[in-house]
N, C-alpha and C positions, 0 to 999 in steps of 0.2 A: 501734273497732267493738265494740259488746256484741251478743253471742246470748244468746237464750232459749229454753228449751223448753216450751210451753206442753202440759201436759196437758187431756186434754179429755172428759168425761163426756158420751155423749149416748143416746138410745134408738137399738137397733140398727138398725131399719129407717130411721133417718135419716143415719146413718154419711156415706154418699156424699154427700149432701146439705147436711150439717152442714161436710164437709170441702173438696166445692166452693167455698161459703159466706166461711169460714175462708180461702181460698187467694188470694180475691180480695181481702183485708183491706191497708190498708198494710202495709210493712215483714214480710209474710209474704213468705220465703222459701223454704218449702218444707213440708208437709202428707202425715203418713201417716196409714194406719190399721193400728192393731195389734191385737195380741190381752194380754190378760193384764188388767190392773187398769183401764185404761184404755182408750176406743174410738179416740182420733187425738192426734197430736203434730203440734203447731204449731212450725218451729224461727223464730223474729222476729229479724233482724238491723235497730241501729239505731245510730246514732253518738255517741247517747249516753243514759246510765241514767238516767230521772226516775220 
């Protein structure tokens, strides 16, 4: 099993909506939003790296 963390850049009034979005992706297993450099973190588990 590989994880990923995807970083996510979006406009703030879309945050919620960007990270809905994002949650319902394959292989997305879980969607925050933060504060700092970034607006959301994507973590993707998948069984294998390509």
């Amino acid at each position: 099993m590989v994880t990923a963390f995807v970083m996510i850049h979006c406009e703030a009034q879309r945050i919620s909506d960007v990270a809905q979005a994002v949650a319902e992706l394959p292989h997305v297993a879980e969607v925050y939003s933060v504060t700092g450099d970034v607006d959301i973190i994507a973590v993707l588990r998948v069984t294998a790296y390509e």
